[in-house]
C-alpha positions as CSV (number, residue, x, y, z in Angstrom):
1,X,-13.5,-7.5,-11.4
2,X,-15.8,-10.7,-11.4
3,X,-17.3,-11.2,-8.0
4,X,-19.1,-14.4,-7.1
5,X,-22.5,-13.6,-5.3
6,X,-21.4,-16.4,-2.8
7,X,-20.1,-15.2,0.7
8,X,-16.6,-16.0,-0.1
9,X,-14.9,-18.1,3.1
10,X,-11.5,-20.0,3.3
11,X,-7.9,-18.9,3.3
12,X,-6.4,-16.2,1.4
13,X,-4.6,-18.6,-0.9
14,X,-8.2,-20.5,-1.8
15,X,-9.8,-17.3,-2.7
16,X,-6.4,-16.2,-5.0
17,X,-7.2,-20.1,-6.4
18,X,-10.5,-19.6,-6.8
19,X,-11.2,-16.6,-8.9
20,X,-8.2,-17.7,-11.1
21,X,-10.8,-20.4,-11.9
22,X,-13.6,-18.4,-12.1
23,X,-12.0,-15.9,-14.4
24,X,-11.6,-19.0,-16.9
25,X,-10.3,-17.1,-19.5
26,X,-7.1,-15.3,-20.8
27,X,-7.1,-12.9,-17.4
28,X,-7.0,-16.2,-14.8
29,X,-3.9,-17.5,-16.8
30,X,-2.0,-14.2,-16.6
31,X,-2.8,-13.9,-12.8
32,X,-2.2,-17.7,-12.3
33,X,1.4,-17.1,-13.9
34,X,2.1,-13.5,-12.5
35,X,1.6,-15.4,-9.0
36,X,3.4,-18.3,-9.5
37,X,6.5,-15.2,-10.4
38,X,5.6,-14.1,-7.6
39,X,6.5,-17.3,-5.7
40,X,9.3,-17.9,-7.3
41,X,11.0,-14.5,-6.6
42,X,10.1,-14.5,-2.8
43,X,8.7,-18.4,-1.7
44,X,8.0,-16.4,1.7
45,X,5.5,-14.6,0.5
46,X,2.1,-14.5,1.8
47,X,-1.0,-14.0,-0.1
48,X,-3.6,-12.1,1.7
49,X,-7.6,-11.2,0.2
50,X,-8.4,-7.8,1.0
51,X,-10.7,-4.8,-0.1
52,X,-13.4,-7.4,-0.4
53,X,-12.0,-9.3,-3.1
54,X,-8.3,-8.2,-4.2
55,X,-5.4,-10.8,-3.8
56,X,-2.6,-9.4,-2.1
57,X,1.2,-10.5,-1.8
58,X,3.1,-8.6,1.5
59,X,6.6,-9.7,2.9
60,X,7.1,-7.1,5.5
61,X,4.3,-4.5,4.2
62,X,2.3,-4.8,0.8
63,X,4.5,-5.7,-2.2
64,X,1.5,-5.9,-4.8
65,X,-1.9,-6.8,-5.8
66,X,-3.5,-8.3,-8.7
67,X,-6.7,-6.9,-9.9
68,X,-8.7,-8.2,-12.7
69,X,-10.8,-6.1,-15.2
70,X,-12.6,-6.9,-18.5
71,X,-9.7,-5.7,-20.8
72,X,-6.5,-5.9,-18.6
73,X,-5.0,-7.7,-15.2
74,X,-3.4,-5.1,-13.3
75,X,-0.4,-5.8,-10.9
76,X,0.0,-2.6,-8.8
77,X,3.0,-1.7,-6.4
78,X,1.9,-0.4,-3.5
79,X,5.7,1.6,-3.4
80,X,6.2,1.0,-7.4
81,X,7.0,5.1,-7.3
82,X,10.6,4.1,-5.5
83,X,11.6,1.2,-7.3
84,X,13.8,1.1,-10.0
85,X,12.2,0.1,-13.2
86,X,15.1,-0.4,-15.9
87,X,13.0,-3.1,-17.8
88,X,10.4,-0.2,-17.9
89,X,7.5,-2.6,-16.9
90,X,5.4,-0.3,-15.1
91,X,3.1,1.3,-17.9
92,X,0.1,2.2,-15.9
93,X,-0.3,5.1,-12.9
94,X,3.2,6.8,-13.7
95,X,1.6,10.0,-12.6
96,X,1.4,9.5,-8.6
97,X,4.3,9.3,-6.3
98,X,3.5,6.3,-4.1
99,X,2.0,3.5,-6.7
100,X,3.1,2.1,-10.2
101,X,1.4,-0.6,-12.0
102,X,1.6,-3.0,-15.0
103,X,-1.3,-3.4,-17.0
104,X,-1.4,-6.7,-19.2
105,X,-3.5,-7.0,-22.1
106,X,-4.7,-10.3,-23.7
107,X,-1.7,-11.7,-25.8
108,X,1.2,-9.7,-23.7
109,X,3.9,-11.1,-21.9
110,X,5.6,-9.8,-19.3
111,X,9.2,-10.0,-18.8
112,X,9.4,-13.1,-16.0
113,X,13.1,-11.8,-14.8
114,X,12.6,-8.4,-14.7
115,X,9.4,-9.1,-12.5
116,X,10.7,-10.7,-10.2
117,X,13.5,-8.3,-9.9
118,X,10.8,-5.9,-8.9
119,X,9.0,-7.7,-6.6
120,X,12.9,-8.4,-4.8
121,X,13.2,-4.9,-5.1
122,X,9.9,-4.1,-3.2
123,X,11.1,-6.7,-0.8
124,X,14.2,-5.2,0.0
125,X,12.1,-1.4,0.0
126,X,9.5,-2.9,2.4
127,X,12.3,-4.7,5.1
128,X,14.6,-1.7,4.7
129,X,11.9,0.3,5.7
130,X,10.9,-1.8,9.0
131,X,14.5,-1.4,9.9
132,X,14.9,2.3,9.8
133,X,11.9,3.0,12.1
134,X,13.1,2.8,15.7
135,X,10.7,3.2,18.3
136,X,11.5,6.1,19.6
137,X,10.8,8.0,22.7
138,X,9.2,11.3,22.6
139,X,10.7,13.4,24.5
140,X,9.1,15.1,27.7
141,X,8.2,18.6,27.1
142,X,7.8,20.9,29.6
143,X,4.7,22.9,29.6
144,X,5.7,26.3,30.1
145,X,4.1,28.0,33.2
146,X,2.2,30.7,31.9
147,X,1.4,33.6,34.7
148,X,-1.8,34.9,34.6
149,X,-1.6,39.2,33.6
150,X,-2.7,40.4,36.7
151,X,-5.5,43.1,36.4
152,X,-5.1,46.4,37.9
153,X,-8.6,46.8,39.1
154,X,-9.4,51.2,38.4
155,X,-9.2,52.7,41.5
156,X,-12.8,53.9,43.3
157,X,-13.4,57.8,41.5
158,X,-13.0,59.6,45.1
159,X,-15.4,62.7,45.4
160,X,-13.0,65.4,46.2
161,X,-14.6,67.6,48.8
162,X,-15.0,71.1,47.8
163,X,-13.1,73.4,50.2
C-alpha cells in the first residue's frame, strides 16, 4: 500500500478520497468504483480508516475493506467465509473460515450486481447477528461450601509402665 509520509488528519471519507488520488493509476479507479458499489448497495454505509491506513465500510460490524498493493486492489470480507458466493467472486483467502476476498488485477472487472449482492449479504449477516445476541444474565452460582478434612492429630505415644 502507498502511504503518504504526511500525518494523515480529516474524516474517514477524506482519507478513502485522498489515497484514491494518490494512487493515480489503474488501482485508485478500481477502488474509486468498488466504493462508489459500495454506496450504491448500502447508502448507509460508513466509511471508517483504520490499521493506520485501510478504508473500511461497516453497517452494523465490518462489511469490508479495500486494500491496495502494487499488482492487485483487494476487497476483503471480514465474514466472506458465511456468505453465499454464487457469482464465485471471492478468488483470494478461500482457505480460512472467517475472511474471503476479491483480488482485482489491472484490466478486470468485477461483476457490479453480484457485488453488491454481497455486500447486502454481509449487511444482512452483520444485523442478524446484532439481533441474536441478547444480553443475557449470568446466572448466580453458588460456591459450594467446601469443609475443611479435619486432622486427627496422632495421639501422645504413652510410656506404659512396666509392672
Amino acid at each position: 500500500m502507498k502511504q503518504s509520509a504526511a500525518p494523515q488528519t480529516g474524516s474517514a471519507s477524506e482519507l478513502i478520497s485522498k489515497r484514491i488520488a494518490e494512487l493515480g493509476d489503474w488501482r485508485g479507479e478500481t477502488l474509486a468504483r468498488m466504493r462508489k458499489l459500495i454506496h450504491e448497495a448500502d447508502p448507509e454505509v460508513v466509511e471508517e480508516w483504520k490499521w493506520m491506513g485501510t478504508p473500511v465500510w461497516e453497517h452494523a460490524g465490518i462489511l469490508c475493506t479495500g486494500e491496495s498493493y502494487k499488482a492487485v486492489v483487494k476487497l476483503t470480507f471480514a465474514k466472506g467465509a458465511s456468505l453465499k458466493d454464487p457469482k464465485k467472486l471471492f478468488n483470494s483467502s478461500l482457505e480460512g473460515n472467517m475472511r474471503r476476498a476479491i483480488d482485482i488485477h489491472e484490466g478486470e472487472q468485477v461483476d457490479a450486481t453480484a457485488f453488491k449482492a454481497l455486500i447486502q449479504a454481509a449487511i444482512a449477516l452483520n444485523t442478524q447477528a446484532k439481533k441474536a445476541k441478547p444480553t443475557v444474565k449470568k446466572p448466580k452460582v453458588k460456591k459450594p461450601t467446601v469443609k475443611k478434612p479435619t486432622v486427627k492429630k496422632p495421639k501422645a505415644a504413652v510410656k506404659k509402665k512396666p509392672r
